[in-house]
N, C-alpha and C positions, 0 to 999 in steps of 0.2 A: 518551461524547458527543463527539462532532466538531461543529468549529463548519458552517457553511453556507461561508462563505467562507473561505479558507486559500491564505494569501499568503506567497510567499517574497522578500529582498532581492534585486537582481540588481546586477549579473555576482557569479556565484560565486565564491572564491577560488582560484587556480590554473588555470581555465580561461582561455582567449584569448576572445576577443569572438567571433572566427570558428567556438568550438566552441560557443557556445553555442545555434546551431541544436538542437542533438540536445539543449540541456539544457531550452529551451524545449517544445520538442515530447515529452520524454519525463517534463517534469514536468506538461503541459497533459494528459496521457493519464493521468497517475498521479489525476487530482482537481485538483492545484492550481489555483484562480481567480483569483487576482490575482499581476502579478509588480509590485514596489516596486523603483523606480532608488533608491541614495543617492549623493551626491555628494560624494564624496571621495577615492578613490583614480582612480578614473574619473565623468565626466562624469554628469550626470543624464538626459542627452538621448539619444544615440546608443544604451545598452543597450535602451531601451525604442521608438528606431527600426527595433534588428532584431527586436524581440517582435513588433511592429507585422505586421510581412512574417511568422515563423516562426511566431505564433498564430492559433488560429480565434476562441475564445471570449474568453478569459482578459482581464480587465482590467485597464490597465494606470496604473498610476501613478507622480510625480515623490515623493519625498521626501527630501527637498525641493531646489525650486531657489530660492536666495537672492534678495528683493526689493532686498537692494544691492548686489551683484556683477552682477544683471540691469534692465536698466532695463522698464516695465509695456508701450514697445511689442515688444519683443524677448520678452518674455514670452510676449504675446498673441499672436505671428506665431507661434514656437514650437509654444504650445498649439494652435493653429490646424491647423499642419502635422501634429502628432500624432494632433487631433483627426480629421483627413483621413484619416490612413493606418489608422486601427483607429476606424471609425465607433461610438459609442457606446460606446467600451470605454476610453476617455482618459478618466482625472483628473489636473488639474493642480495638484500640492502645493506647495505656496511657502510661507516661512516667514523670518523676520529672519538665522535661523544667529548668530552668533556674534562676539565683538572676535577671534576666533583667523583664521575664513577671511573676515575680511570686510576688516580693519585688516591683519594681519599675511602674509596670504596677496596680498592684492588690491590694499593699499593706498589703502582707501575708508573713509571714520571713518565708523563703529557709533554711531551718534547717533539718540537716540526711537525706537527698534527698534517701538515700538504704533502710534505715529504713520505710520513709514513703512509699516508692513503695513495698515495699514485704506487709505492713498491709494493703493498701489498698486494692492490688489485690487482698491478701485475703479476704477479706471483700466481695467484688466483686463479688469474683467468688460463696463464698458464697449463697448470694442472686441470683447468675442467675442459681445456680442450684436448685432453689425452694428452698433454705432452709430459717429460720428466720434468718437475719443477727445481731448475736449477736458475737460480734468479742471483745477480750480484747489484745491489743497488750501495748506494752513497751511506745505506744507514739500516739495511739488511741481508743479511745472505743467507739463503737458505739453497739446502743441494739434496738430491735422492727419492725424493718424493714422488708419487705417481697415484691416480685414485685406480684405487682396485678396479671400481666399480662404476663406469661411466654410467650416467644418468641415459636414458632414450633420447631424446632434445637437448638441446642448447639452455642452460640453464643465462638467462641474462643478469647482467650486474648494474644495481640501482647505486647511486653514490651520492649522501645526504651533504648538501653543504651551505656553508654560514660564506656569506660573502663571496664579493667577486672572482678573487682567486682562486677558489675551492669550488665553485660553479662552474667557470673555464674549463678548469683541472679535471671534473665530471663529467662536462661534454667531450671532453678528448676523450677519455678514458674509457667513460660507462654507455651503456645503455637507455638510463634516465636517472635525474635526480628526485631525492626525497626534500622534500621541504617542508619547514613546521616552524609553529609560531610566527605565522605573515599573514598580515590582515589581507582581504580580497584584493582593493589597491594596490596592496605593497607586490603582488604578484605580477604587474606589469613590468615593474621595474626587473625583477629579478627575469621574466623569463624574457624581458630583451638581452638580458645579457647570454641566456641559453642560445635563442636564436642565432645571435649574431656571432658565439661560438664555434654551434653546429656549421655555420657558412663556411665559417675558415676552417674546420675541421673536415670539410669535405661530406657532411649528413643533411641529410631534409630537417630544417629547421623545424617543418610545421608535423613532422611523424616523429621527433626526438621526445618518450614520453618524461612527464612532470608529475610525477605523483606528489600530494599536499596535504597532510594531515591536518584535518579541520577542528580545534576545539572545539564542542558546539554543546548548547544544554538548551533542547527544545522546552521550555516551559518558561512562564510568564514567572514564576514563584521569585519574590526579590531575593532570595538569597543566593540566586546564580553569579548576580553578580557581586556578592562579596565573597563566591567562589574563584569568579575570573580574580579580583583583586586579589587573595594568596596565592593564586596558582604566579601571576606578573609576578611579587616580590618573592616565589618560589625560584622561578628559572630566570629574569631578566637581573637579577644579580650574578649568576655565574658568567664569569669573563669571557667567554667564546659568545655565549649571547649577548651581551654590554654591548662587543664591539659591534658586534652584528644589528643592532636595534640602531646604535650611531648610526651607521652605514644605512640605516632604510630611512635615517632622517628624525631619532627620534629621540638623540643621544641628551637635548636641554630640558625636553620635557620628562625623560623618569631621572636625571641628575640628582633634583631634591631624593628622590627615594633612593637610591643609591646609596648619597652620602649618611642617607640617615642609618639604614642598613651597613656600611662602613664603619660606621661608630658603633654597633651595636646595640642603637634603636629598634627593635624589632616592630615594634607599634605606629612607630612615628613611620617607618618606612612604608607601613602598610595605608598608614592614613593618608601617605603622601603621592600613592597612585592615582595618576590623572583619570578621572573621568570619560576623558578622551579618548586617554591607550584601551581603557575598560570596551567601550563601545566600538573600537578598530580591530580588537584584537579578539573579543569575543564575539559569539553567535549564538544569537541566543532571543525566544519570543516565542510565539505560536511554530507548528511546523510547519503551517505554508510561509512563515517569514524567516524561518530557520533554510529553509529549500530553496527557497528566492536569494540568501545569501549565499548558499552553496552556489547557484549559478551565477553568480557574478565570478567566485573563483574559476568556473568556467572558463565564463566568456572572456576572463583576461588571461585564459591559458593553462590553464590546471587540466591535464589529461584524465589523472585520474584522483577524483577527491576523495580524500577518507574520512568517515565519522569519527571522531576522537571524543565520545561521550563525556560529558561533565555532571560528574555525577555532585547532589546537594544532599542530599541523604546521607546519614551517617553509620544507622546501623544497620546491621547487615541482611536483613530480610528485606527491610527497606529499598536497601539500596538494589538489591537483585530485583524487587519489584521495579522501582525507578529504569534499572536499565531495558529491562523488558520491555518496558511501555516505550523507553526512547529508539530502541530499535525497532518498532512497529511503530511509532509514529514518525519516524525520518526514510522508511521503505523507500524505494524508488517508484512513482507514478509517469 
């Protein structure tokens, strides 16, 4: 089974922005439908301005760009512009991120991350449906704003979220949410809570989409997974994931690594990731056994999954070979 949709993260690793013409056009020929920006090594904006120009069909989305490193009219101008250059092919994903790139990266205190995602989006949506964006919420006010330049379609709004709360909050609010770092199982859980949202929200539970960014490192080579294991004491120590991994039920088993990481064991934390999270949390084997676990995200409700390449390579011709090979061997059949 192959899903319908099949998304990969963009820019790849090791290529330059300027090669990714030919990575664009020879993975839109391979099947792949959607290409996902994340935001972090590079920008969310620019990778999906050249998809914009180098794709015909393929749609294209943010995941995510941050509602407090961004302010809702910068947002909306954004979306706007995107929505212009790939008519009907833009989503715009926004989401709270993090006290790591939001405090420590940017210098902007991480305060009601629920609160400021519901005002924003309002705000947002506001201006991208022609209106004047004069928005008074609990904890923003913005007034005067208008986008010059409506998009041709309806650009929709994806809204990433960590827990129940913030899942609810996205089904009222968005379009569809983004999801990342959840193992294929954990995806039951979280998109009952979609569902039974959508219901009381008045939406077709079973057309409300679920995009899911899949870590995946198609190859047998052992050191993927002493990839997956930095990548875990990478991000399941920032506190917005901590409570989030609790909440999927998993909060005793990375405890040890936590605590060690808390002290300042850097080593001990890393030695102290379960075996188990490793193997739930990563994807990783042959690519017929890497594809078969993509369709298990499916079939427990992932609308649309995205490749989120794991690269083990270090230097950098390598790695640009590496990612090559992983995007032709994870195509969609």
């Amino acid at each position: 089974m192959t899903a319908q949709r099949w998304g990969v993260t963009i820019p790849l690793a090791g290529i330059s922005l300027v090669e990714h013409e030919q990575v664009y056009r020879e993975a839109e020929e391979h099947g792949y439908t959607d290409f996902w920006s994340a935001e972090s090594d590079v920008d969310g904006v620019v990778p999906l301005a050249l998809a914009a120009a180098w794709t015909k069909e393929a749609t294209l989305g943010t995941a995510i760009l941050g509602v407090f490193n961004r302010g809702p009219a910068l947002l909306a101008m954004t979306a706007a512009a995107l929505g212009e250059a790939a008519p009907g092919r833009f989503c715009l994903g926004v989401g709270s991120g993090s006290n790591v790139n939001v405090e420590r990266w940017n210098g902007v205190r991480f305060e009601r991350p629920l609160r400021r995602v519901a005002d924003v989006v309002k705000a947002v949506r506001m201006a991208l449906d022609g209106e004047q964006m004069n928005y008074a919420g609990e904890h923003l006010r913005v007034s005067g704003y208008r986008v010059g330049r409506l998009p041709p379609q309806r650009v929709p709004i994806f809204i990433a979220a960590l827990q129940e709360k913030m899942l609810r909050q996205a089904v009222r609010l968005g379009d569809g949410v983004c999801l990342t770092w959840v193992s294929a199982e954990d995806v039951k859980q979280v998109v009952a809570v979609v569902r039974d949202e959508a219901k009381k929200a008045g939406k077709d539970p079973d057309a409300f989409q679920v995009m899911c960014r899949i870590n995946i490192t198609p190859s047998t080579d052992a050191r993927a997974r002493e990839a997956y294991r930095r990548a875990i004491t990478g991000y399941l120590n920032v506190p917005v994931y901590r409570e989030y991994h609790a909440w999927l039920g998993r909060g005793a088993a990375l405890r040890p690594m936590q605590e060690f990481w808390d002290a300042g064991n850097r080593k001990s934390a890393l030695e102290a990731v379960p075996d188990s999270i490793i193997d739930e949390l990563g994807v990783f084997g042959t690519p017929e056994e890497c594809r078969a676990h993509v369709d298990r995200f499916v079939a427990n409700g992932v609308t649309i999954p995205v490749m989120n390449f794991m690269n083990v390579e270090t230097e950098q011709a390598a790695k640009a070979e590496e990612s090559w090979a992983m995007l032709r061997a994870m195509a969609p059949r």
